[in-house]
C-alpha positions as CSV (number, residue, x, y, z in Angstrom):
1,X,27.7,-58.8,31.3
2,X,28.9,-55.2,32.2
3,X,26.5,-53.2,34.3
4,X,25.0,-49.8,32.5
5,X,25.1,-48.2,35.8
6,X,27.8,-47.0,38.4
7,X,26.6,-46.0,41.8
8,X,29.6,-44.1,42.9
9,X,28.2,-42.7,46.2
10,X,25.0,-43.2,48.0
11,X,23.5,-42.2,51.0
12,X,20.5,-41.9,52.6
13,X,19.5,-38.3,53.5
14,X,16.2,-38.4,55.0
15,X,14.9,-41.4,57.3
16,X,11.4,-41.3,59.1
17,X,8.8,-43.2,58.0
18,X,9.9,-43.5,54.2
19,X,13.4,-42.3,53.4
20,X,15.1,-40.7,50.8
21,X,18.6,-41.9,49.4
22,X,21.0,-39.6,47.7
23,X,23.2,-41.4,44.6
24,X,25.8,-40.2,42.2
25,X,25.6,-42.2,39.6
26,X,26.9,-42.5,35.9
27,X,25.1,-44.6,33.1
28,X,25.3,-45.8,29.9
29,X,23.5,-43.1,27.2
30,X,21.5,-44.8,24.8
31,X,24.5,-43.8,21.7
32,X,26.7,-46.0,24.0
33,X,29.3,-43.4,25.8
34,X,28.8,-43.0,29.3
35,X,26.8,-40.0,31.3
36,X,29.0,-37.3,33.4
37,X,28.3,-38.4,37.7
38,X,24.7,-37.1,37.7
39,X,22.9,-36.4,41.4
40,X,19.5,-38.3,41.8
41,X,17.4,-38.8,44.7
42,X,15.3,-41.7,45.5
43,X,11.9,-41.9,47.7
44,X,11.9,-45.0,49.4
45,X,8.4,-46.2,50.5
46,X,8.5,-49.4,49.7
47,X,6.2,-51.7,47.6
48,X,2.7,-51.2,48.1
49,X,-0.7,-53.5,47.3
50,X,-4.3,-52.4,46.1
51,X,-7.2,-53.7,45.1
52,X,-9.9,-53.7,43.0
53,X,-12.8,-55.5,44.6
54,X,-16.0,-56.1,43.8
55,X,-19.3,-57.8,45.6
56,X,-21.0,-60.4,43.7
57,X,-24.0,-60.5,45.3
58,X,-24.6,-56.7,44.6
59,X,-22.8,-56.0,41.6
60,X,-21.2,-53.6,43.6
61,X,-17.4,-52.0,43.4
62,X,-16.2,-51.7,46.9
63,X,-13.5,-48.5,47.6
64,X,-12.8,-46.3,50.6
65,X,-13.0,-42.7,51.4
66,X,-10.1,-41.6,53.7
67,X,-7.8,-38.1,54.3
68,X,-4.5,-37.8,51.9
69,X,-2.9,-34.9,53.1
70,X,-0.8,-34.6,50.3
71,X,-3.6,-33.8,48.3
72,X,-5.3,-31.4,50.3
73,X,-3.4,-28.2,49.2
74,X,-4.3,-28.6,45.1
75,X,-7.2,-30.4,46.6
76,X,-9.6,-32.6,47.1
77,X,-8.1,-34.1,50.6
78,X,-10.7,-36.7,51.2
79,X,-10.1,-39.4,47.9
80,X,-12.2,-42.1,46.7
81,X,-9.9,-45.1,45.7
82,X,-9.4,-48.5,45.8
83,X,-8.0,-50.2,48.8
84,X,-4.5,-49.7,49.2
85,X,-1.1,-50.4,51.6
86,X,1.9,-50.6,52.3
87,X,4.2,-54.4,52.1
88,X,5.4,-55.2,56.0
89,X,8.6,-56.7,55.9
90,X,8.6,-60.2,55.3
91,X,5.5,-59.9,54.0
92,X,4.4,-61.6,50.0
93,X,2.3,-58.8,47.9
94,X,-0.9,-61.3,48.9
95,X,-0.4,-61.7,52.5
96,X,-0.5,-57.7,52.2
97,X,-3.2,-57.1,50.5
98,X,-5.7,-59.8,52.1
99,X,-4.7,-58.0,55.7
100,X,-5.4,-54.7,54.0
101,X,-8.8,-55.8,52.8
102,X,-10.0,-56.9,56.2
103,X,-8.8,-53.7,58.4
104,X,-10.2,-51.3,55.7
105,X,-13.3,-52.9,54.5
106,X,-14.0,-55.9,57.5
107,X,-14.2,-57.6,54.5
108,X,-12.5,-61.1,53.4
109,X,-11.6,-62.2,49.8
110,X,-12.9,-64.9,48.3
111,X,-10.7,-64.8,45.0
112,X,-7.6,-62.8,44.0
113,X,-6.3,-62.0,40.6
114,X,-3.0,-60.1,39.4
115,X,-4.0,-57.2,37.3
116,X,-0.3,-55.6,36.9
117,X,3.0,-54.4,38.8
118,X,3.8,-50.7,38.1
119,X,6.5,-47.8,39.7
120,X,3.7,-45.0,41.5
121,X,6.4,-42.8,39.7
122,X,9.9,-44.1,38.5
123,X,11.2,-40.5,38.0
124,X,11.5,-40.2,42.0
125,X,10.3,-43.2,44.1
126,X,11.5,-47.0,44.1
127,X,7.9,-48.2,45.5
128,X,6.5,-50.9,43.2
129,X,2.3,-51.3,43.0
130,X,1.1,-54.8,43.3
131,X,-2.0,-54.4,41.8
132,X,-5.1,-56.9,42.1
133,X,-8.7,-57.7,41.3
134,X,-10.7,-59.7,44.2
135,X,-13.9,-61.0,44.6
136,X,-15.6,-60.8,48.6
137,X,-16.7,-63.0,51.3
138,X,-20.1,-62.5,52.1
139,X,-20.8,-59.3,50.3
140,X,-24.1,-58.2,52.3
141,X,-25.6,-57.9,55.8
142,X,-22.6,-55.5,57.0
143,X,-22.8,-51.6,58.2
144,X,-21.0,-48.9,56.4
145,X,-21.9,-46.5,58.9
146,X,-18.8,-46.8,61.2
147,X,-15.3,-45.7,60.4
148,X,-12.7,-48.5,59.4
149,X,-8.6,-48.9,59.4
150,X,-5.8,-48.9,61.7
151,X,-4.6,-46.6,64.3
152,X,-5.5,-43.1,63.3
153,X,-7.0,-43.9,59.8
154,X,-10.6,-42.9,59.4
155,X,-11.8,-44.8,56.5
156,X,-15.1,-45.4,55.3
157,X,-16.3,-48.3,52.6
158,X,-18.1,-47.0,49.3
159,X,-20.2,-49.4,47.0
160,X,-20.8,-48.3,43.8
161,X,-21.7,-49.5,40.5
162,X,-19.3,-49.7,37.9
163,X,-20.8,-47.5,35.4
164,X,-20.9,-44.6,38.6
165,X,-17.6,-45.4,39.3
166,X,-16.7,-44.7,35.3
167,X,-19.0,-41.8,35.2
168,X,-16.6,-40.8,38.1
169,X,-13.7,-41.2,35.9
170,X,-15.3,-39.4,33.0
171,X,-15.9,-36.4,35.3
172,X,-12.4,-36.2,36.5
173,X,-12.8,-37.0,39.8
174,X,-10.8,-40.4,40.0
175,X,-7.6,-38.9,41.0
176,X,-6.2,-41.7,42.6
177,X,-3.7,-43.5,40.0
178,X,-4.1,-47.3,41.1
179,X,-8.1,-46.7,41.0
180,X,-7.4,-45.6,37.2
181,X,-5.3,-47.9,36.3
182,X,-7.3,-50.8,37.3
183,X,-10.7,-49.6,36.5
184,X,-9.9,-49.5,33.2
185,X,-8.4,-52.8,33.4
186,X,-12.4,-53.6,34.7
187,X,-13.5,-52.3,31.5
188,X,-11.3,-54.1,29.5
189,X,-12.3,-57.2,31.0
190,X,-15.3,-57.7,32.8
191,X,-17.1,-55.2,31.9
192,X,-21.2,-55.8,32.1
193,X,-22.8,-51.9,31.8
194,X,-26.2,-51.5,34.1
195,X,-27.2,-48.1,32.7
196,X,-29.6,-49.5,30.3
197,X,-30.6,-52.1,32.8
């Protein structure tokens, strides 16, 4: 089978802790011919996990509130969102995200379900989102007071009920893509509304 894509140069132009690689590359149009060398850059983060989880013995969602300084300029900074991370190397999507869990909620999972795999956004980055639904561990009994995570994150658990957290979305203040994505999954799926309750 003939590959629809040359790479004729590539090189990486920016390494810290993500990198960017610079490609000329040529591919096959969708009438057949082939494109003239086009320029493209790629951000490479790496494939990331989040979760959806929810308590069972509260009924609860469970997300966290942390800094995103990319946010902070067109706002809002601080984001409510599901928990999310980064894949270590040599790492399986699940390994990830059960680590993940436990430094950012103190939490452990009890069950884990695929929701979906997704590009954050194909146009620019390679990273892949591993997304999942989990049920918790012992879902009661803990402080939220204290600040979770990993060196210097500063993250903070937030319980709420899933018609609050799709009030939140109807209000537009959901920004975080993964949160979207599988919240609506949620309502596709397990949905059990508590505002007639």
């Amino acid at each position: 089978m003939n590959d629809p894509v040359k790479v004729l140069e590539k090189k990486c132009v920016f390494d810290d802790i993500f990198k960017v690689d610079e490609a000329i590359v040529e591919y096959r149009k969708h009438d057949g011919s082939w494109s003239k060398p086009v320029r493209r850059l790629s951000f490479e983060r790496g494939d990331s996990v989040a979760v959806l989880l929810a308590n069972p013995e509260t009924g609860r969602l469970v997300l966290v509130n942390q800094f995103r300084y990319p946010t902070y300029e067109k706002g809002p900074g601080w984001l409510n969102e599901i928990v999310a991370g980064v894949v270590d190397e040599n790492e399986t999507p699940e390994t990830a995200i059960r680590r993940e869990v436990r430094e950012e909620t103190g939490y452990e999972l009890a069950r884990l379900e695929p929701i979906a795999t997704f590009y954050a956004s194909p146009g620019g980055s390679s990273e892949r989102i591993f997304l999942y639904y989990g049920e918790l561990v012992g879902g009661t009994g803990r402080s939220r007071e204290s600040s979770l995570g990993v060196g210097d994150e500063d993250i903070r658990v937030v319980e709420v009920t899933p018609d609050e957290l799709w009030n939140w979305f109807l209000s537009n203040d959901l920004p975080d893509a993964s949160t979207v994505v599988a919240l609506l999954w949620y309502r596709l799926t397990r949905w059990k509304s508590t505002e007639s309750a």
